[in-house]
C-alpha positions in Angstrom: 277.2 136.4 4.7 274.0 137.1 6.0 271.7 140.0 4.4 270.3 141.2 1.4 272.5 144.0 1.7 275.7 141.9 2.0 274.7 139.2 -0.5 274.7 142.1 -2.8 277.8 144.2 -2.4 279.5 140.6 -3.0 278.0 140.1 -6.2 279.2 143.9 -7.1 283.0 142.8 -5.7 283.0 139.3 -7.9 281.3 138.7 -11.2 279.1 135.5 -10.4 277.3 135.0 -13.1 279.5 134.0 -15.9 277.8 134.1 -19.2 280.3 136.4 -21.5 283.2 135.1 -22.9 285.8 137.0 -24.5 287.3 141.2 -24.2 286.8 142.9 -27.3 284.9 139.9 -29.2 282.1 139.6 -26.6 279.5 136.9 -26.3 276.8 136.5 -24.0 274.2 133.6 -24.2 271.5 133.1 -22.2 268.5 130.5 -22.7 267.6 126.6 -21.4 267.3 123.6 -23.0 263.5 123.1 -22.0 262.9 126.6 -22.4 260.8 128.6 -25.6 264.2 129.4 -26.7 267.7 130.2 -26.3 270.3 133.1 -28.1 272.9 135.1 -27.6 274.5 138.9 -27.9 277.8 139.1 -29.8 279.1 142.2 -28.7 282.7 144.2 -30.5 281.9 142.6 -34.1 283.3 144.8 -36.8 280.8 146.9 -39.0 280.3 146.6 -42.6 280.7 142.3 -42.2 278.1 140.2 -44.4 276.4 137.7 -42.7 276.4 134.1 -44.0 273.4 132.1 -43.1 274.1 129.3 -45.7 277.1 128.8 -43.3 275.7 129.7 -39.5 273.1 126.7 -40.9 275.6 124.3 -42.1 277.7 124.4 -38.9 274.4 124.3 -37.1 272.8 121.7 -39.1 276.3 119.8 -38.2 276.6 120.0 -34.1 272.7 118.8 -34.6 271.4 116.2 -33.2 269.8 113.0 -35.3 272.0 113.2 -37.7 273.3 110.0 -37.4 272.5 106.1 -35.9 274.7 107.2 -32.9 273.2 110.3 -32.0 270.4 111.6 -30.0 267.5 111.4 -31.9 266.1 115.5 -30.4 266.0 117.6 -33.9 265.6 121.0 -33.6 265.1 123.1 -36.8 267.6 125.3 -34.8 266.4 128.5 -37.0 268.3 131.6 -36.2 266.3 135.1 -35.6 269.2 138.0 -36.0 267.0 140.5 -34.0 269.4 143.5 -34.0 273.0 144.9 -35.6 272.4 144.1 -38.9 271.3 147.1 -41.3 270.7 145.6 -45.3 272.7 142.2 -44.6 275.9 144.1 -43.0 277.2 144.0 -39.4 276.4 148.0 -38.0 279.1 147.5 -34.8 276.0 147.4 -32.6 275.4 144.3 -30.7 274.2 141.6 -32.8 271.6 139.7 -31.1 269.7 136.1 -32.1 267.5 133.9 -30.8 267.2 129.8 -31.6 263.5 128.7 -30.6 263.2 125.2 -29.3 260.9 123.4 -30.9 261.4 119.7 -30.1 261.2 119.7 -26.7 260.1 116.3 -24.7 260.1 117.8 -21.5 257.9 114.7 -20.2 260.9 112.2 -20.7 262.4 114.0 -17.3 259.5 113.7 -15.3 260.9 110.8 -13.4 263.8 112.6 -12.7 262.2 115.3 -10.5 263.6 114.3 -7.5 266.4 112.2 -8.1 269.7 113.2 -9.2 271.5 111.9 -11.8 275.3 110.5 -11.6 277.9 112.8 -13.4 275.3 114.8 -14.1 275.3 119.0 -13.0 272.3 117.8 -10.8 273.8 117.7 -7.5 276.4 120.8 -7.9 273.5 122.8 -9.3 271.3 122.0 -6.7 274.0 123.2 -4.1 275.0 126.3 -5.6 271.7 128.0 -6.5 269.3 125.8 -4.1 267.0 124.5 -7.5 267.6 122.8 -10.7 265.7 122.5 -14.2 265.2 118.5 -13.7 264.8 118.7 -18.0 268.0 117.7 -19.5 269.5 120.4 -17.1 268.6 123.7 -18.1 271.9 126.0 -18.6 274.0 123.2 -18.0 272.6 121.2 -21.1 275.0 120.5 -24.3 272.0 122.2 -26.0 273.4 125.9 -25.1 276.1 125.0 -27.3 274.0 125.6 -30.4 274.6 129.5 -29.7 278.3 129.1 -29.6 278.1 127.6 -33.1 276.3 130.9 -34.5 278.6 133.0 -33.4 281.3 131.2 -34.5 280.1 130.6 -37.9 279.2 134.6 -37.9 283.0 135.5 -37.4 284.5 133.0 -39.3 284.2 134.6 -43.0 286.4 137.3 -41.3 289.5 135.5 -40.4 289.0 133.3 -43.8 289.1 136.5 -45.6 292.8 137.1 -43.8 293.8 134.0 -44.4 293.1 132.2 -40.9 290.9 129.0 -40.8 289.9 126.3 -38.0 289.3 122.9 -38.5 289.0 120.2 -36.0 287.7 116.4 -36.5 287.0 113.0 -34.0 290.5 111.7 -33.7 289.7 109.1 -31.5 286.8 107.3 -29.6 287.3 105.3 -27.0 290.5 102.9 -27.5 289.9 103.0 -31.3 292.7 106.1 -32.9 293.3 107.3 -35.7 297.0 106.1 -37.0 300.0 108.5 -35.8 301.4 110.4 -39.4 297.2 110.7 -40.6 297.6 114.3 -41.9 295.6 116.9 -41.0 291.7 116.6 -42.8 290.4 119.8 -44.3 287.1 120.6 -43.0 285.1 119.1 -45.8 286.5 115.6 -45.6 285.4 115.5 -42.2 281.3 116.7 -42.8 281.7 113.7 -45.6 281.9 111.0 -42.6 278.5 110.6 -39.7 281.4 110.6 -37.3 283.7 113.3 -38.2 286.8 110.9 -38.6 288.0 111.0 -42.5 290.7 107.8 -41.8 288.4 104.8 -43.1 289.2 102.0 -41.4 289.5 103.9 -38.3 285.8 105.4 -38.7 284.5 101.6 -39.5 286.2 100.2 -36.0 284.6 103.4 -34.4 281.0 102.6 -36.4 281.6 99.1 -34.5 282.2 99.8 -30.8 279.2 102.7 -31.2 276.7 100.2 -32.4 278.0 97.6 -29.2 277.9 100.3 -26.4 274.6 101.1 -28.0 272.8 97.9 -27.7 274.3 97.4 -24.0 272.4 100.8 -23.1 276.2 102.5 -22.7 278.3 105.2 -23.6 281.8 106.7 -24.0 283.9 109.8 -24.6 287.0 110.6 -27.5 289.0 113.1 -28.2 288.6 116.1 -30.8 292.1 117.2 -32.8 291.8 121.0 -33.7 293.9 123.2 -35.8 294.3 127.3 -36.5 296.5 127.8 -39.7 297.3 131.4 -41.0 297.7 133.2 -37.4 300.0 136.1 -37.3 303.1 135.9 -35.1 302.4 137.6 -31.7 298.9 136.7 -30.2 298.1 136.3 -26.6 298.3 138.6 -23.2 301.1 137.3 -20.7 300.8 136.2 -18.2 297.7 135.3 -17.4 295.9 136.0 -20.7 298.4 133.3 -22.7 296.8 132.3 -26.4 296.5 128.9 -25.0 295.5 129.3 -21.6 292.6 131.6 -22.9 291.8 128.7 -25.7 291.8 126.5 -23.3 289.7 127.6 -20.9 287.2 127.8 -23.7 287.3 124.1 -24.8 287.0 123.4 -21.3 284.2 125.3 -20.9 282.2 122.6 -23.3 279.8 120.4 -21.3 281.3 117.3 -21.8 285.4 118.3 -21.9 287.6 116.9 -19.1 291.2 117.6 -21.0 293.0 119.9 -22.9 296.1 120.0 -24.9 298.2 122.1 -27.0 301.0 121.1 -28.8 302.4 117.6 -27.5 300.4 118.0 -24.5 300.6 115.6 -22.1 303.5 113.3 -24.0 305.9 116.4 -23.6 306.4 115.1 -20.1 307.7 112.1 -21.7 310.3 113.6 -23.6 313.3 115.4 -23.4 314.8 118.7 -24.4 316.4 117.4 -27.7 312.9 115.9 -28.7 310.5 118.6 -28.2 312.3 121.7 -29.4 311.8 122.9 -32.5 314.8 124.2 -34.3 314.1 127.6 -35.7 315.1 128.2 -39.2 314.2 131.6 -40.8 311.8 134.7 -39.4 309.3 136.1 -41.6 308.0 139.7 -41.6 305.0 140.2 -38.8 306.8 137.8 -36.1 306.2 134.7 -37.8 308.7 132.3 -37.6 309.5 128.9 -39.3 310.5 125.8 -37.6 311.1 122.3 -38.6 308.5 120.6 -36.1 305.9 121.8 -34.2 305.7 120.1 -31.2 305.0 123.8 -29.1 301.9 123.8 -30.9 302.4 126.8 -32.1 302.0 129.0 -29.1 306.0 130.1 -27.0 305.6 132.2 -24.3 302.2 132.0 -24.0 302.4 134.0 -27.3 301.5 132.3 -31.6 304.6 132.0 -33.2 302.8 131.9 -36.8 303.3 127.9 -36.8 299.8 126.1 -36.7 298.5 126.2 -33.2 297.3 122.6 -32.4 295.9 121.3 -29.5 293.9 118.2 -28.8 290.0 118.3 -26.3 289.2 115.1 -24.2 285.8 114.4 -23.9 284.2 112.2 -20.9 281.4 109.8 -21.7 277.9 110.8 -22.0 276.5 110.6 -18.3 273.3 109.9 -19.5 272.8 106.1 -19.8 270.5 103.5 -20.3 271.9 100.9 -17.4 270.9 100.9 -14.2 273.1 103.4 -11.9 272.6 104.2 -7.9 272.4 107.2 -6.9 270.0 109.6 -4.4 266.7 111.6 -4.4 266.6 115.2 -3.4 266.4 113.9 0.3 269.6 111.9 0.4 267.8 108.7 0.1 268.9 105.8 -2.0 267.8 105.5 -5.6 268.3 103.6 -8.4 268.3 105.2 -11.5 268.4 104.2 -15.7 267.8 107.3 -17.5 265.2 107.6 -20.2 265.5 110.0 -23.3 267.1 110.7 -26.2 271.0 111.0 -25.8 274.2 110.0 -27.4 276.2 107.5 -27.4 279.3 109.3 -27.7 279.6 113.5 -27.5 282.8 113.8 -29.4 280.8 113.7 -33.4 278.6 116.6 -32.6 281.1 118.8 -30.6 283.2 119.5 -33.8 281.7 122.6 -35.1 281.5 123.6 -31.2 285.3 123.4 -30.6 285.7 125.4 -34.5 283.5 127.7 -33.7 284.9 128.9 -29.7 288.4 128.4 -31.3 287.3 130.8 -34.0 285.8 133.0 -31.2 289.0 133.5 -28.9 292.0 133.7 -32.0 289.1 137.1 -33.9 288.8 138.2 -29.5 292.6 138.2 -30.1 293.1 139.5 -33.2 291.1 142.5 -32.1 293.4 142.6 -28.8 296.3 142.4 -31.1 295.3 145.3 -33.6 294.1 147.8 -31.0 297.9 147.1 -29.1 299.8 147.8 -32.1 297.5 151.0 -33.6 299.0 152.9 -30.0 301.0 155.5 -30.5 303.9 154.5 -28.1 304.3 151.2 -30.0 307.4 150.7 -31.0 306.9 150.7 -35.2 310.4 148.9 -35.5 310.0 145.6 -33.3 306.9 144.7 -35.7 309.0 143.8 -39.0 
């Protein structure tokens, strides 16, 4: 389309810019990663909810970077501002806005990589969408806007704990190294007691191992982070196209890094038949729960929780950002080749645990909401919710 005019009645027909996630629970970030700062507006929060900074710092102080031998070495103080809906510590129901300055910037290390883009990077599709790109550890498209999702998510967790919901997630893998099949679930504090997030011992020393190689080679690689929701209420989630899952996952894929998502048996349900994967139902609790002997749904039928622990399972790729020499092309389309300076990881899965809590957490309070404002109606059906 040609036109000022045009271009602009388009962008009033489709939403383009896609910065908000959620329908009730509403959260909009903006901010780079080489900018002064970056922050968010969390929109539909409840009034009358204390805020907890000693956890919005320990979740933050947990996705940080530098915390451990594997790990970029960038540390940010990441120090939250709350510039609006709060009134004496309490949420007011106005939008609660922050701001996260950065302060450890090295904006320098990117100079070389003005005009050259980088391989699996957001370089070239940037560049072809909007016609520029922010050459410094790639502006929006930076793991460093993830540090907003974290306050958010640590700002509405104290409200599901307090009805009995809770998210935990952990590294379950790295590369070809796994935790063993049967490892029960780790509760969140086992898995901030271990630099990698994996509680299973010998499984965290194998993973120490094949870090420390792919490290002095100048290499990287991806893993996989388990996640977990236990206390949901039967009946959450907006079929057909607004299923608990579908919803969660388009979230976890929303993460820089994440090239897979499961719930449930995921991908291994294709290898197995009826008489495998179903779970035998064997009593119904008030509020739509319902017990089973397995849980190999995940939780979720119909698009819809069943009150069983919704599990699912995020694939991450390797970090693109490597020390070995790769070819790619300059701005031009000429040949380059390229071995990226900076400070980057050597694996993305260890500080992307308190990210996939804290969206997780995000979506099932977005739902809960959802779920609370469809049953208060007054042509709900009182009887179909025992």
């Amino acid at each position: 389309m040609q036109g000022t005019g045009q271009r602009a009645l388009l962008y009033l027909c489709y939403p383009m810019a896609m910065n908000t996630l959620g329908q009730l629970l509403r959260l909009t970030t903006f901010g780079e990663s080489h900018g002064p700062a970056i922050g968010g507006v969390l929109d539909g929060l409840p009034s009358g909810l204390d805020i907890d900074h000693a956890r919005i710092a320990a979740q933050l102080k947990r996705r940080a970077s530098g915390k451990g031998e594997h790990n970029s070495s960038r540390l940010e103080k990441d120090e939250v501002e709350i510039v609006s809906g709060l009134f004496e510590g309490k949420t007011t129901g106005a939008p609660l806005a922050f701001l996260i300055r950065n302060t450890d910037q090295r904006s320098e290390d990117y100079e070389a990589l003005r005009e050259i883009l980088r391989p699996s990077h957001a370089d070239l599709t940037y560049q072809a969408k909007y016609g520029l790109r922010d050459h410094r550890g790639g502006g929006r498209s930076s793991a460093r806007e993830t540090a907003t999702w974290v306050v958010a998510g640590a700002i509405i967790e104290p409200w599901l704990n307090k009805g009995g919901i809770f998210v935990e997630a952990y590294v379950s893998s790295i590369g070809e190294v796994d935790v063993p099949d049967g490892f029960p679930f780790p509760t969140r504090e086992q898995v901030a007691q271990t630099p990698l997030g994996c509680p299973h011992t010998d499984t965290h020393q194998r993973m120490q191992v094949l870090l420390q190689r792919l490290r002095e080679e100048g290499d990287s690689i991806g893993g996989m982070i388990s996640g977990r929701i236990r206390g949901l209420p039967g009946g959450l989630g907006e079929p057909v196209f607004g299923k608990f899952h579908a919803v969660l996952g388009q979230a976890m894929l929303s993460i820089n890094a994440v090239k897979g998502f499961e719930i449930g048996e995921g991908f291994h349900a294709a290898r197995l038949r009826g008489s495998q994967h179903n779970d035998p139902i064997t009593s119904r609790l008030p509020g739509g729960r319902v017990i089973t002997q397995s849980n190999h749904a995940g939780g979720v039928l119909g698009g819809i929780t069943s009150g069983g622990e919704v599990l699912f399972r995020v694939a991450f790729k390797p970090v693109a950002s490597i020390a070995l020499p790769q070819q790619t092309i300059d701005k031009e389309g000429n040949p380059a080749e390229i071995a990226i300076r900076g400070r980057h990881d050597a694996c993305p899965v260890p500080r992307a645990i308190p990210v996939v809590e804290s969206l997780a957490a995000l979506v099932t309070a977005d739902f809960l909401l959802q779920h609370t404002a469809y049953s208060s109606l007054p042509q709900q059906n009182q009887s179909s919710r025992g």
